[in-house]
C-alpha positions in Angstrom: 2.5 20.2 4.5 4.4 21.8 1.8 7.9 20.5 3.3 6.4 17.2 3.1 5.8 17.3 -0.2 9.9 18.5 -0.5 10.9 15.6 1.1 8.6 13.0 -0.5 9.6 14.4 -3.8 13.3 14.9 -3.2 13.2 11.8 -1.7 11.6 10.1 -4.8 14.2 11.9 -6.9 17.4 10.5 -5.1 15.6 7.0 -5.5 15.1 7.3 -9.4 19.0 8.2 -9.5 20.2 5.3 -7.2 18.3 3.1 -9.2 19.9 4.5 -12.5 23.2 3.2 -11.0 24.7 7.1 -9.7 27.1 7.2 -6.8 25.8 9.0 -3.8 28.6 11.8 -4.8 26.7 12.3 -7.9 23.0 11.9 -6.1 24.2 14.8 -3.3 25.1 17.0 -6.3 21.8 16.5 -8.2 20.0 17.3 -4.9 22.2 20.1 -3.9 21.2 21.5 -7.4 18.0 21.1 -6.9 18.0 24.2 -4.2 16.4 22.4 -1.5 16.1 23.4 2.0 18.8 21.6 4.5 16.5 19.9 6.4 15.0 18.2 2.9 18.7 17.8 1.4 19.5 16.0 4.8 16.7 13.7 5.0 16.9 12.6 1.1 20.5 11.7 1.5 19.7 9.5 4.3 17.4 7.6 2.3 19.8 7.5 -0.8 22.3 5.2 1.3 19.4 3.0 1.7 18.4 3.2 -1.6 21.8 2.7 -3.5 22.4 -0.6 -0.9 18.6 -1.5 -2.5 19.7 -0.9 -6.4 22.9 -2.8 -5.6 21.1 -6.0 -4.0 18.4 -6.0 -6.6 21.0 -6.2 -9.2 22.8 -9.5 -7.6 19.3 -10.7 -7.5 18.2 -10.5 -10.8 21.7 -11.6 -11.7 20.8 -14.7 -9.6 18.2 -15.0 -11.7 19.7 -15.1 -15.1 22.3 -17.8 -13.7 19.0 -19.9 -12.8 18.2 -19.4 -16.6 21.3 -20.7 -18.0 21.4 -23.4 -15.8 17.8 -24.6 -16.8 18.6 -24.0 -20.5 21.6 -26.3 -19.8 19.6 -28.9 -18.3 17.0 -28.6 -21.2 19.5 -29.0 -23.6 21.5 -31.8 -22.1 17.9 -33.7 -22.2 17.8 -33.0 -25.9 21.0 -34.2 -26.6 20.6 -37.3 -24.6 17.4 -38.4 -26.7 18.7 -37.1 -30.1 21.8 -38.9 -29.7 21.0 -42.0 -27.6 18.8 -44.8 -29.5 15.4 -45.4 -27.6 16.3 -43.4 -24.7 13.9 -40.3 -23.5 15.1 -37.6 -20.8 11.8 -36.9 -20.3 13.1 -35.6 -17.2 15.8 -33.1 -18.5 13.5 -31.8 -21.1 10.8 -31.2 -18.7 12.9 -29.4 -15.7 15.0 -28.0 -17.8 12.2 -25.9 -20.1 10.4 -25.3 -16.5 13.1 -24.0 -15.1 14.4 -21.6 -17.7 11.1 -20.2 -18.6 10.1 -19.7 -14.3 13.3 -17.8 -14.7 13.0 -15.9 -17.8 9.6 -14.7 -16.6 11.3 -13.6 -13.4 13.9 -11.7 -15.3 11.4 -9.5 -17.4 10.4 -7.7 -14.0 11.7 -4.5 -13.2 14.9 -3.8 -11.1 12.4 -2.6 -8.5 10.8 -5.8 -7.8 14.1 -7.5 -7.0 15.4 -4.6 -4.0 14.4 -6.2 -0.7 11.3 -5.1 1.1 11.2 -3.7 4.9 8.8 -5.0 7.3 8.0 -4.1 10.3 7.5 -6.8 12.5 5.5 -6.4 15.8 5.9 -9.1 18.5 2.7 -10.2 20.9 3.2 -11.7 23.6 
């Protein structure tokens, strides 16, 4: 029970460091400091592979995101200058999408890092 704990809580630690961008160099070294047994030491840098290809996906994802942003910002602000600078024309349109679409993504980028790693499933099949 108590080795559980170890691993759930070493496991949580090399997590935390993956996700604050550190190599899995430096994440082995922070756990090696840590004094754990092997078997613990073993099965948390396992995970921090996993977890460092998580924190690196999550990061082209959010990234993703903020491209969305700018391109709905664009849109919004090509619909703006179209009906300042056009006489009785309205880009209803382009204002609309645009304004949706940049504040969809805006809201998407406030999230954590967290929210953006890729979650496992485990998928049963019935036949």
């Amino acid at each position: 029970m108590d080795h559980s704990k170890d691993t759930e809580a070493a496991t949580l630690f090399a997590k935390e460091l993956a996700y604050s961008g550190k190599s899995y160099d430096q994440i082995e070294q922070e756990l090696k400091s840590q004094r754990l047994t092997e078997n613990v030491l073993k099965t948390a840098l396992k995970k921090s592979d996993q977890f460092i290809a998580e924190y690196q996906i999550a990061k082209q994802e959010k990234s993703k995101v903020l491209v969305t942003l700018v391109i709905g910002a664009s849109v919004f602000m090509l619909g703006l200058t179209i009906t300042l600078f056009s006489q009785g024309i309205l880009a209803y349109g382009a204002l609309i999408g645009g304004a949706s679409i940049a504040v969809k993504s805006f809201m998407a980028y406030q999230k954590p890092l967290e929210d953006f790693a890729p979650k496992y499933r485990r998928f049963s099949r019935r036949f």
